[in-house]
N, C-alpha and C positions, 0 to 999 in steps of 0.2 A: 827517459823512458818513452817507447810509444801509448799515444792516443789511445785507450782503453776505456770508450766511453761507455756506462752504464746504464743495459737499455729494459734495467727492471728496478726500478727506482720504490724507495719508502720515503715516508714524510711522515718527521716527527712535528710535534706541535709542542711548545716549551708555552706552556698554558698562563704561568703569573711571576716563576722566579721570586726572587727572596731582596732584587735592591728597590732602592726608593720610588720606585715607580706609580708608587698607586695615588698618589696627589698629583700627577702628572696628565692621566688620561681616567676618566671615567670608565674603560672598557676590559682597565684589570682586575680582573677577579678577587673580590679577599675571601666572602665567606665559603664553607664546604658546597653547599649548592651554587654559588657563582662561578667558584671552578670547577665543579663537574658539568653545570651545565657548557661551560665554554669549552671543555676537554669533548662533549658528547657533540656539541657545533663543529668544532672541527674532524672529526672522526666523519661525520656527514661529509663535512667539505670535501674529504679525502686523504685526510689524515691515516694512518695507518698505525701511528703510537703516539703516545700525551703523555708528555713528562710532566709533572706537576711539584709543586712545593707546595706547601700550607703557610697561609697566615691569619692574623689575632684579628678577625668579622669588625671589631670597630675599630682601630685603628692603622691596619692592613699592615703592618710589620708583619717580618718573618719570625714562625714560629717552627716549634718541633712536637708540639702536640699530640699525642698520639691520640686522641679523641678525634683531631679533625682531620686526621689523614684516615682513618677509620671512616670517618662519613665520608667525606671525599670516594675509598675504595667502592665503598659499598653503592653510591649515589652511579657510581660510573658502572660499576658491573650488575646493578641492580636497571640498569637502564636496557631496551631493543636493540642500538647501539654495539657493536661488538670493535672492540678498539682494545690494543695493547697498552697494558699501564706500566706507566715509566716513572718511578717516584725519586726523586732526588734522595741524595744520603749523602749531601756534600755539609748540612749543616753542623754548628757543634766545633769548628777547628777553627774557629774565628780569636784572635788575637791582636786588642787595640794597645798598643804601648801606652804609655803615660807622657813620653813627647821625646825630642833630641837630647836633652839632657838629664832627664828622670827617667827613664822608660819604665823604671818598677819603682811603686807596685801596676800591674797593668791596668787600663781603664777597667771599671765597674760594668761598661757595654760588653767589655768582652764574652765570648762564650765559647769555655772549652771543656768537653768533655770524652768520656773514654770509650774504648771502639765499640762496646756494648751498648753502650746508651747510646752513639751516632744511629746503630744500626737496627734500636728497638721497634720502628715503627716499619721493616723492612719485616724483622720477623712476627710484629703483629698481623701484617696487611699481606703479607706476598707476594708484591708484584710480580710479574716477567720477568721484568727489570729494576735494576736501581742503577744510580750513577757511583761511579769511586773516582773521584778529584783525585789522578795519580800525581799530585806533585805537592810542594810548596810555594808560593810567590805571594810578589806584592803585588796586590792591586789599586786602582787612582787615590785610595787615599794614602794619606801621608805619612799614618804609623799604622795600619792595618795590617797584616799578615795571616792570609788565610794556609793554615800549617795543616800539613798531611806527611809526620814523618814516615820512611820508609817502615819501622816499626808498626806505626800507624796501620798503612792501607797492607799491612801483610796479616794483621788481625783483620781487619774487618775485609779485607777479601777473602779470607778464610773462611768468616760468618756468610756471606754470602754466599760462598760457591756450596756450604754446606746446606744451606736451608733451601737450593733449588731453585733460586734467584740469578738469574744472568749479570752480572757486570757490565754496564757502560762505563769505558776507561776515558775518563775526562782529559784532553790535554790540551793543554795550553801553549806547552812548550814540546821542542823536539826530545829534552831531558825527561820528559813524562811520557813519553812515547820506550825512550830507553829503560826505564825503570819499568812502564808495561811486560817490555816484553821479557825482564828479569823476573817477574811474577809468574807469568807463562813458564818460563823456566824451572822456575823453584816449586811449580806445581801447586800454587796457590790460587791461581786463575786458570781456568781449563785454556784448550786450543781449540778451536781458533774464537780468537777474542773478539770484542765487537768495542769500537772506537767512537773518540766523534770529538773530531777537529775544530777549538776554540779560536775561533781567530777572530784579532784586533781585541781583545780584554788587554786592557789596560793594566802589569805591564805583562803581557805574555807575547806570545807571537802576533807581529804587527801581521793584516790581511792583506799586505801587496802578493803578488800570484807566485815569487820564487820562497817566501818564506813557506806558503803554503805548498806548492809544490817539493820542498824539504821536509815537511810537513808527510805528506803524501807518502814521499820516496821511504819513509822511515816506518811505514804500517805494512807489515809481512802480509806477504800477497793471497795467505788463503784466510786472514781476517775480513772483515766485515767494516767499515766505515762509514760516517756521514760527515757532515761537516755545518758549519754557520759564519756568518759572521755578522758583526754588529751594527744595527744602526741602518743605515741608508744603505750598506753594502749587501743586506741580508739579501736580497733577489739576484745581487750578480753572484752572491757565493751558491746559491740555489742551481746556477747554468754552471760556473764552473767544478762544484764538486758534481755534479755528472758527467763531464769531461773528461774529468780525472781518474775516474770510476767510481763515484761513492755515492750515497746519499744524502737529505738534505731534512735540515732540520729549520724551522721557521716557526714566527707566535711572538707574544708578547714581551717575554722575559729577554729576547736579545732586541724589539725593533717595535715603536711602536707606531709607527706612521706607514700607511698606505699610499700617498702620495702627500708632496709639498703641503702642508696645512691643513692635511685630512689624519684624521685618527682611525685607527684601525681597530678592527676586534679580530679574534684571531681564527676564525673563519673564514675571514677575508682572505689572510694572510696564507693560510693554506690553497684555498681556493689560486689567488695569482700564481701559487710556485707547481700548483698541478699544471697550470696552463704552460707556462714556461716549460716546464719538463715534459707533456706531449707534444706542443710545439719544437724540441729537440729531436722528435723524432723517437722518444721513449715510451714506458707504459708506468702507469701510478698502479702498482700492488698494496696491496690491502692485508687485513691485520691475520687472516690466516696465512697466507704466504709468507709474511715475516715469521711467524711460527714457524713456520716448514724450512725456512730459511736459517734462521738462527737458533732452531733444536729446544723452543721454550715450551712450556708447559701451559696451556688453558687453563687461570684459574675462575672455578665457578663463582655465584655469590655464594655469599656467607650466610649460613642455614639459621 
């Protein structure tokens, strides 16, 4: 494909994520004002949309809470701050086996529940946005299975498209990309869709630049994309998915290091990949233009 490089760029901010992260760096958020305050820092930074999860203020596990994604909403839209909210809705399809040779009954960790209750705090809170994980895989651990059957994400894409909530189509893989655009299809996800390219999740699509460029070639060209990847790579996937033509999502939940031995918050982390991307040559748009852009809805605070 030719060089269609994207010269009006958004930046997501993925504020705290749901893995084990929060014994690792002091600067991820657990409670509802920790993550709104760091979702409203980077919105400052340049941020343009804050994806957030919620987790349990003393112990910083992920939770589903619908009390703390309430404050959470409200802490952010109750704020001067004007920033698009992107609430995950990937929790809830978590399944631990019991091991290679037992696998049931499943571990007690596990957490699975049914698309109404995935998708309750989507219709308590009403983001812009929510995420829908379009697949199933395995991830680094060993009997973990995070499940999204097709049944699955064809209910709760439904819930969403109905309550006026845009869909981010999570993918991981190129097979998540094809089931997308089957949704689109079947008229369960409007058109044109708004993506965002997983790369290097363990095991999904590794981030060398052909798988992601497959990646790329497989999102129908009047969608909307971003992309990330993990870890150390989060800044070169920042230059390359504007290359590609996308956008770019950066924060704590995929990277948590600013440089070699330096800890990051995620204001930081916006801040460098704004630089990057006017340094391309492009412009960092802001949370109205992605409205205007991807046809969402302002919601007010809550009265």
């Amino acid at each position: 494909m030719p060089l269609e490089m994207n010269r009006e760029v958004f930046i997501t901010c993925a504020v705290t994520g749901s893995g084990g992260t929060q014994d690792r760096s002091p600067h991820v958020p657990r409670s509802p004002e920790e993550i709104a305050n760091s979702a409203i820092a980077a919105a400052k930074a340049g941020a343009a949309v804050v994806h957030c999860h919620v987790r349990d203020p003393e112990t910083g596990a992920p939770s589903r809470d619908l009390g703390l994604y309430r404050e959470v909403t409200d802490r952010v839209r109750d704020s001067a701050t004007d920033v698009v909210l992107n609430l995950t809705a990937g929790m809830g399809g978590d399944i631990i086996f019991g091991g290679v040779e037992a696998p049931f009954p499943v571990s007690n960790a596990s957490d699975m529940v049914g698309a109404t209750e995935r998708v309750a705090h989507v219709a308590e809170c009403l983001p812009e946005i929510c995420t829908l994980d379009c697949g199933t895989m395995n991830f680094a651990e060993a009997d973990y299975v995070m499940t999204n059957t097709p049944g699955m994400l064809t209910a709760m894409g439904k819930m969403m498209t109905d309550l006026g909530v845009k869909p981010e189509i999570e993918a991981f893989d190129t097979g998540h990309l094809w089931y997308a655009k089957q949704l689109v299809k079947d008229g369960v996800l409007d058109s044109p869709a708004l993506v965002q390219l997983c790369m290097g999740v363990p095991w999904g699509a590794p981030d060398d630049l052909n798988t992601f460029m497959a990646m790329v070639n497989n999102v129908p060209d009047d969608w909307t994309f971003s992309a990330f990847g993990l870890g150390r790579n989060q800044m070169a996937y920042v230059a390359a998915s504007v290359l590609a033509g996308g956008n770019v999502r950066v924060g704590l939940e995929d990277n948590l290091w600013l440089d070699k031995g330096v800890l990051a918050e995620n204001w930081q982390l916006v801040e460098r990949a704004q630089t990057i991307i006017e340094n391309m040559g492009a412009r960092v748009i802001g949370p109205d233009e992605v409205r205007a852009k991807l046809g969402l809805e302002k919601r007010a605070p809550k009265g």
